[in-house]
C-alpha positions as CSV (number, residue, x, y, z in Angstrom):
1,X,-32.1,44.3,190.3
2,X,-28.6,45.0,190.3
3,X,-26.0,41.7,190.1
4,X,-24.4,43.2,193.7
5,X,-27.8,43.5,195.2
6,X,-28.7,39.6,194.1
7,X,-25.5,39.0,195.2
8,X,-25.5,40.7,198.3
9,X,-29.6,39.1,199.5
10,X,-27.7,35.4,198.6
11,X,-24.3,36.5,201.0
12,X,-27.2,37.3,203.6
13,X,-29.4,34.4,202.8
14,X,-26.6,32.2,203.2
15,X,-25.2,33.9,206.4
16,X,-28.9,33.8,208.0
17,X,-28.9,30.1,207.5
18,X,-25.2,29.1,208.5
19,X,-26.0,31.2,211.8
20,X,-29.8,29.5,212.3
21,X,-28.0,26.4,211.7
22,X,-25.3,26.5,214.1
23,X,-27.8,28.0,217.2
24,X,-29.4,24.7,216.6
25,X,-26.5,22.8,217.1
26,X,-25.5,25.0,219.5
27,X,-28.2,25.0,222.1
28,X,-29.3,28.6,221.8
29,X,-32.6,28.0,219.9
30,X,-34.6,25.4,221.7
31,X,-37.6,23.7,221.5
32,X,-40.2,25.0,223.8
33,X,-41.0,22.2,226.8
34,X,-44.5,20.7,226.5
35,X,-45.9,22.2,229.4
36,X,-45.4,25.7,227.8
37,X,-48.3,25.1,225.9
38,X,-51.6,26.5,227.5
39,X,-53.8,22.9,227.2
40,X,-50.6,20.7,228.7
41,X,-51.7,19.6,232.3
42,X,-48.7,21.3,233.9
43,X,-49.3,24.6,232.3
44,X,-49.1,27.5,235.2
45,X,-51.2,30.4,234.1
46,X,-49.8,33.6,235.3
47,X,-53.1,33.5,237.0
48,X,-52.2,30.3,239.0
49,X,-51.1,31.7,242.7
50,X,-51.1,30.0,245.8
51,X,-54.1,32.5,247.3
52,X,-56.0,32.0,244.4
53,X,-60.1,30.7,245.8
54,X,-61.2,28.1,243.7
55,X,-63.9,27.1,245.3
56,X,-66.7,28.8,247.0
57,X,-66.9,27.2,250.7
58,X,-64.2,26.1,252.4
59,X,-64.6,22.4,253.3
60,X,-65.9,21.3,256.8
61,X,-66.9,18.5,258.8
62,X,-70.5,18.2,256.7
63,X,-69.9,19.7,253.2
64,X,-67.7,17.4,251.5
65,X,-69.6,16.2,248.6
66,X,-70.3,19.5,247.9
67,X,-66.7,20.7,248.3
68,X,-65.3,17.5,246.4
69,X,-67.7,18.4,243.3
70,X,-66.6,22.2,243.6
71,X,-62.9,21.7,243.9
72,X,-63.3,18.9,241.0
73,X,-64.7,20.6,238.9
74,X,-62.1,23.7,239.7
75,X,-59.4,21.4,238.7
76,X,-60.9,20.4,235.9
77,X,-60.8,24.0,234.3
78,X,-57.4,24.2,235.5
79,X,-56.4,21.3,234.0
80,X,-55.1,20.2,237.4
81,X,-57.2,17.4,238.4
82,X,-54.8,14.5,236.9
83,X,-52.6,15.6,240.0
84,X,-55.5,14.3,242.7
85,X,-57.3,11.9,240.8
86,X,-53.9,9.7,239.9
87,X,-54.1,10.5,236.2
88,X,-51.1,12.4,236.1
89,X,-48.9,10.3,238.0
90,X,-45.3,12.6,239.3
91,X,-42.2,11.6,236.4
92,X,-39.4,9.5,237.2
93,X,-37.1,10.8,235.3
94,X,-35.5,13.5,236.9
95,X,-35.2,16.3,235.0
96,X,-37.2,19.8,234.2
97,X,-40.6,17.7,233.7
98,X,-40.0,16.5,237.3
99,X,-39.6,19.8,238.8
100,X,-42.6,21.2,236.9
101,X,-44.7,18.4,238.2
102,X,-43.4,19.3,242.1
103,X,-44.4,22.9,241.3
104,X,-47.8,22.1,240.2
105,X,-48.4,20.0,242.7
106,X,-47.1,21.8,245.9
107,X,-49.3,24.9,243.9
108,X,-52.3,22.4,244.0
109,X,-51.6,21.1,247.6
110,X,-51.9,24.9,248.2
111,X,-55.2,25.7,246.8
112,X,-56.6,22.4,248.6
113,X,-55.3,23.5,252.2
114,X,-56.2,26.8,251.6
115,X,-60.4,25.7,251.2
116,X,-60.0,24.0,254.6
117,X,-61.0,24.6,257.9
118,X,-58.0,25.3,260.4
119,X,-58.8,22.1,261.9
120,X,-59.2,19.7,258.7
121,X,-56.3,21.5,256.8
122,X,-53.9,21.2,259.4
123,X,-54.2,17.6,259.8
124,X,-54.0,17.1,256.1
125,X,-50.2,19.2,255.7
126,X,-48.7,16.3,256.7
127,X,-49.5,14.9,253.1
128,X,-46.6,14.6,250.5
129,X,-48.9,15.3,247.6
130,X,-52.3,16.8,246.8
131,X,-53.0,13.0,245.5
132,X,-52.4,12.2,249.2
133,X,-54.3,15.0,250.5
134,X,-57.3,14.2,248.3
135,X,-57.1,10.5,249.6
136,X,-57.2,10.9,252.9
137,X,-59.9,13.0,252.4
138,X,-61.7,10.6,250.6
139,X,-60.8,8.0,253.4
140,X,-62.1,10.0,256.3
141,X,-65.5,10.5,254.5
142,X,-66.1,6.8,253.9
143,X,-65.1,5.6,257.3
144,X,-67.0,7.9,258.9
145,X,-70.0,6.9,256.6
146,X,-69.2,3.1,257.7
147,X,-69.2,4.2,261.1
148,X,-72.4,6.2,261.0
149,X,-74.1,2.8,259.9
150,X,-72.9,1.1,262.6
């Protein structure tokens, strides 16, 4: 090899790091945001839409053991399940992990309305979160256990 080609491939060497260098500095390269990364709970899958059936009956007045264990079980493989069982608590810091969180859980408050009844999911919409959908839920099933035993 030439002395201008070795000289040339260190020019470029050098010129490929000084401009590396400054798009860190710069902003323009950045680090990818954890929930980019297909096992992070606030991962959306291209396949995550809002009419997506997750479960296989839609919950009604007698079914909800069955339902619960279905839809957990749904979340579960979604990696969604920290957003009803409390686990994954919304940030509060607000910043771009905050908004990811609100889209993942508006998308899950979507998929739980959407394997309602008319009648059970519209008195759930008032719910800020699918943590508060999944409560009341939970609520309505034990007291009308207590009051079955009554």
């Amino acid at each position: 090899m030439g002395e201008n080609e070795q000289e040339h491939k260190l020019t470029l060497q050098l010129l490929k790091e000084s401009l590396l260098k400054e798009a860190s500095t710069s902003g323009l390269v950045s680090k990818p945001e954890p929930w980019e990364y297909p096992n992070h709970q606030l991962y959306l899958h291209y396949s995550d839409h809002p009419g997506a059936i997750l479960v296989p009956q839609s919950l009604v007045e007698d079914n909800y053991s069955e339902w619960c264990q279905s839809m957990t079980m749904a979340l579960t493989i979604k990696n969604k399940v920290g957003l009803v069982n409390g686990s994954s608590p919304r940030p509060t810091v607000q910043d771009n992990e905050q908004q990811q969180w609100d889209q993942c859980d508006t998308l899950v408050k979507t998929w739980l309305i959407g394997s309602m009844s008319k009648a059970i999911s519209g008195s759930v919409k008032h719910c800020k979160t699918a943590r508060d959908i999944w409560l009341e839920l939970q609520e309505r099933v034990l007291s009308n256990q207590y009051c079955a035993t009554l």
